[in-house]
KEBAFI-662907 format. One line per 4 residues: number of its first residue (from 1); their letters; for each residue x, z, y of C-alpha. Coordinates in Angstrom, 3 decimals. Layout:
# residues N
NUM	a	X Z Y; ... $
# end
This chain:
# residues 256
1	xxxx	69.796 101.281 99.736; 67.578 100.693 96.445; 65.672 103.348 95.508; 67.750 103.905 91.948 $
5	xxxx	70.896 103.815 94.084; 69.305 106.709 95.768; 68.478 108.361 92.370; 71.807 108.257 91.441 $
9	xxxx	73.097 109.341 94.809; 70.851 112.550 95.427; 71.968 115.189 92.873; 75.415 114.330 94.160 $
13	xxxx	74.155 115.271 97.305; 72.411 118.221 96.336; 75.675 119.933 95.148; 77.540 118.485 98.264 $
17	xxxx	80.221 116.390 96.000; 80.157 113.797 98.087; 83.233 113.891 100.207; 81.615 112.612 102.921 $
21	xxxx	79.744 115.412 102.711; 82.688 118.029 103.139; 85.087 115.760 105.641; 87.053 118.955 106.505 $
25	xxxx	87.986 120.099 102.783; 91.067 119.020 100.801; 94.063 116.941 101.385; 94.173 115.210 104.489 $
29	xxxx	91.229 117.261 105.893; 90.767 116.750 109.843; 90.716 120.167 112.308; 87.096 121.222 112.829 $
33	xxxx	85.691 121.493 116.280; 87.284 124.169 117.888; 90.228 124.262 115.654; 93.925 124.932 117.076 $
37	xxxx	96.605 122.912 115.160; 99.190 124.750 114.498; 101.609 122.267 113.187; 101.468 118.272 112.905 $
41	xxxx	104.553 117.466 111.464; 107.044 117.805 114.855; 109.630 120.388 115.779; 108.138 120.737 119.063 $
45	xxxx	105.171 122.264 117.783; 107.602 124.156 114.992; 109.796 125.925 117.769; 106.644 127.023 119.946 $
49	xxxx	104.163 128.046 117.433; 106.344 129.744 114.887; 108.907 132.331 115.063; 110.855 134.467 112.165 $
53	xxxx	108.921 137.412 110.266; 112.136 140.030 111.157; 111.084 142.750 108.268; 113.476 144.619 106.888 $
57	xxxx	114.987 141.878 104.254; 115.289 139.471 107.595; 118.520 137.702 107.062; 118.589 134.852 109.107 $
61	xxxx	118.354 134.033 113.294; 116.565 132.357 116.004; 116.177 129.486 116.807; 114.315 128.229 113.284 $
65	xxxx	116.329 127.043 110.516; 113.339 125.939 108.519; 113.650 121.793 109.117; 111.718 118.738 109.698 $
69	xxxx	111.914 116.005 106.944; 110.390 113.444 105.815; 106.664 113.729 104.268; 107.291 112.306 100.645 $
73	xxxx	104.388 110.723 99.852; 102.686 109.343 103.261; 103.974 108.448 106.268; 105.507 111.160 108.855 $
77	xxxx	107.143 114.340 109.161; 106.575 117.983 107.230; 108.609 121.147 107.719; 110.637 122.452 104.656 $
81	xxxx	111.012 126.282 103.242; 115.137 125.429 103.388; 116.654 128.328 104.848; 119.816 129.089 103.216 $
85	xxxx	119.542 133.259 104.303; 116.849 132.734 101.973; 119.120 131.234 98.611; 118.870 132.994 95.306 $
89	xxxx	114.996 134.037 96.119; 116.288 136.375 98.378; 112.039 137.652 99.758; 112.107 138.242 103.454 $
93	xxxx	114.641 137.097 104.261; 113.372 133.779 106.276; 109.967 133.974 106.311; 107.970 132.149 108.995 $
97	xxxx	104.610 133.564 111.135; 103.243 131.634 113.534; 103.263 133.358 117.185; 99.680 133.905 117.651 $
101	xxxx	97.902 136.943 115.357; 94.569 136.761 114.114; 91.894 138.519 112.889; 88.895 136.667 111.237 $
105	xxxx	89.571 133.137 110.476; 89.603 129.555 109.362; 92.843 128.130 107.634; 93.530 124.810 106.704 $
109	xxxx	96.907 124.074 104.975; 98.370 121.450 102.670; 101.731 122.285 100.499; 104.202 119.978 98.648 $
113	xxxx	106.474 121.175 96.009; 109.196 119.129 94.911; 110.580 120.565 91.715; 108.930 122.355 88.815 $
117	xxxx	109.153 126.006 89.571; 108.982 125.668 93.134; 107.700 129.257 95.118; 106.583 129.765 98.543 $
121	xxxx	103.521 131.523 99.683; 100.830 131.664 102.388; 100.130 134.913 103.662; 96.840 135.936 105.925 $
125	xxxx	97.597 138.204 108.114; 101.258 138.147 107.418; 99.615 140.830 104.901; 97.698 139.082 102.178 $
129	xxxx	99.585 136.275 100.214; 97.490 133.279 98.301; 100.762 132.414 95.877; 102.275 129.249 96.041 $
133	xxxx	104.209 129.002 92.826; 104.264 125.717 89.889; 104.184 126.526 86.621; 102.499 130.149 87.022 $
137	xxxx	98.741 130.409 85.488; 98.622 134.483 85.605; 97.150 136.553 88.796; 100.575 136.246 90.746 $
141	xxxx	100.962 132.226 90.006; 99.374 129.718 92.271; 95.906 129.572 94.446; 95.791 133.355 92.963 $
145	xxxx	94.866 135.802 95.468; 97.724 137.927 94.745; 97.216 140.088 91.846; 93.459 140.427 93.017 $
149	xxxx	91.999 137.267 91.044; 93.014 134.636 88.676; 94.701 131.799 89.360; 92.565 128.176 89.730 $
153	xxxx	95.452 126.444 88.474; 93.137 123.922 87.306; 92.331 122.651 90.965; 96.222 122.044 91.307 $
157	xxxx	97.245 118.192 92.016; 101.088 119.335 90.362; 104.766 118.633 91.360; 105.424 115.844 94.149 $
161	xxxx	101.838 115.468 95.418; 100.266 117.305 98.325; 97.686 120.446 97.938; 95.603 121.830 100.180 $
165	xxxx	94.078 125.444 100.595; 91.104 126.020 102.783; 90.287 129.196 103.353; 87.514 131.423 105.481 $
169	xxxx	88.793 135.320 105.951; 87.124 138.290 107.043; 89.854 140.978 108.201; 89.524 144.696 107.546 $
173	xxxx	86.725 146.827 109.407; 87.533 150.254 110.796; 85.859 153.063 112.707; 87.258 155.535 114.046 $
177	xxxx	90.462 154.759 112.800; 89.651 155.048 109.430; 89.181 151.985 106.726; 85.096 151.073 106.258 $
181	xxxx	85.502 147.535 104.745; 87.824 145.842 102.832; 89.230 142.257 103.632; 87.981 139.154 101.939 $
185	xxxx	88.423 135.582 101.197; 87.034 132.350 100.023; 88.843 129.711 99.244; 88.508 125.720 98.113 $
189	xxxx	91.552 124.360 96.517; 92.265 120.699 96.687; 88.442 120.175 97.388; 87.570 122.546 94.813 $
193	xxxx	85.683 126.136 95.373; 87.761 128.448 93.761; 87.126 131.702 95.275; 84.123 133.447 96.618 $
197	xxxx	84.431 136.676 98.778; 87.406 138.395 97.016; 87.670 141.499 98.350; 91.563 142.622 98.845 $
201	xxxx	92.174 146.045 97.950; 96.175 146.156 99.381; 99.355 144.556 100.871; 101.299 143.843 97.431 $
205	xxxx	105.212 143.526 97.326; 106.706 146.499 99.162; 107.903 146.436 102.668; 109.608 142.810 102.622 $
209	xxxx	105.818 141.444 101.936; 104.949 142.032 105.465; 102.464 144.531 107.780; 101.700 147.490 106.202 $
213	xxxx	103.318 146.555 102.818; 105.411 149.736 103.180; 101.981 151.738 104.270; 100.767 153.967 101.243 $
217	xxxx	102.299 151.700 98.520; 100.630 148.748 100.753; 97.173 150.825 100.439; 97.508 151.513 104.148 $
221	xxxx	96.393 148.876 106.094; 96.210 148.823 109.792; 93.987 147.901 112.458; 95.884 145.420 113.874 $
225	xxxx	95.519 141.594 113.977; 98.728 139.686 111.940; 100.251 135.874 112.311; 99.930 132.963 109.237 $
229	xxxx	103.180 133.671 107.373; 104.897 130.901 105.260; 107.769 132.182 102.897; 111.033 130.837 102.188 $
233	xxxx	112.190 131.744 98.855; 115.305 129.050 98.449; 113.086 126.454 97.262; 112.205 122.826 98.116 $
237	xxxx	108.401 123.391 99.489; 107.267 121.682 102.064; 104.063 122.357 104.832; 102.313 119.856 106.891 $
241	xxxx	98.714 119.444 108.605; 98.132 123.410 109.559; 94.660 124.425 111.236; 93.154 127.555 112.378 $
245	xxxx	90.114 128.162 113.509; 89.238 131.842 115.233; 85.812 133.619 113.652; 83.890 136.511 114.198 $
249	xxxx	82.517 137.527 111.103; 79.506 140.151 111.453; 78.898 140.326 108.050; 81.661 140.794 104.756 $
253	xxxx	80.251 137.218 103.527; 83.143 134.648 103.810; 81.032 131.824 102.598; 81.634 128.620 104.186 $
# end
């Protein structure tokens, strides 16, 4: 490489644009080392790693109704929020969680909506939801941490192409029982850093949200670990290429 090559080259590398530089950020991002992949497209891995959320607006039955189609832009298979318990917007109703709970973690996750409007949402924990909604710029509409920061809608690739979250998150510290530290998250959106250590002060949207949602007006949260919930709200959304890695976070610093 010529030397002005490299002059061109290094303040790229200095604030790590290069994508190269972050292989496991964005669309089509790989599973780090030590990752578990917790869905690649079949309904093998659909039926053993994910179950219903059965809340109290649970509406529909085992085994899944959420299915496999088509990924509409690449080649192979996502699944789809299509539950019909769930038509009409009806929340709770059909919400996915994966099997496995977690406590401090790793999440990869690309989405695909199909029309404009479209609303799902990934929720950490099966507590905390980062939205998943088109056409919604305020602190509920997408890549917001729900009504606890502003939404990066400018990192959003739009209707009929893929997204991708990737987020490090630092559960809730207690001591003898009692609440000491708040969650938090950091998130990069399509590539893009778009949150940095948000703390999360409550479980918003009442009991059909998920755990502890019907705690205290969702102010009180638990000490217990929670499955990656997906939501089916009667819309076309699809999911595909879902990591998680496990952490233990000493420190409230979700940096990654």
């Amino acid at each position: 490489m010529n030397l002005s090559r490299l002059a061109c080259l290094l303040p790229l590398l200095a604030a790590g644009c290069l994508h190269s530089e972050q292989p496991h950020l964005g669309v089509g991002a790989k599973p780090e080392k030590g990752a578990e992949v917790v869905f690649d497209g079949s309904k093998e891995m659909l039926h053993s790693k994910w179950t219903y959320w059965q809340g109290p607006g649970f509406k529909s039955s085992l085994p899944v109704k959420w299915p496999i189609v088509d990924d509409p832009v690449d080649k192979g298979t996502a699944m789809m929020t299509d539950d019909r318990a769930a038509d009409g917007g009806r929340y709770g109703a059909a919400d996915l969680v994966t099997v496995k709970e977690y406590r401090d973690f790793r999440l990869h996750i690309e989405f695909f909506i199909s029309k404009p409007g479209g609303n799902s949402g990934v929720y950490l924990q099966n507590r905390y939801e980062i939205q998943v909604l088109d056409g919604d710029k305020t602190s509920h509409g997408m890549g917001a941490v729900i009504n606890e920061s502003p939404s990066p809608y400018h990192a959003y690739n739009g209707v009929g192409k893929w997204n991708a979250y990737d987020i490090t998150f630092r559960a809730a510290r207690f001591q003898d029982g009692k609440l000491v530290e708040k969650p938090v998250v950091s998130m990069y959106f399509n590539g893009v850093k778009v949150h940095s250590n948000v703390v999360i002060n409550q479980v918003w949207g009442g009991p059909n949200s998920g755990i502890d949602g019907g705690n205290d007006g969702g102010k009180g949260i638990t000490d217990r670990p929670g499955g990656l919930k997906l939501q089916a709200e009667g819309h076309d959304v699809r999911y595909r290429n879902i990591w998680i890695r496990e952490l233990d976070l000493k420190k409230a610093d979700t940096s990654f």
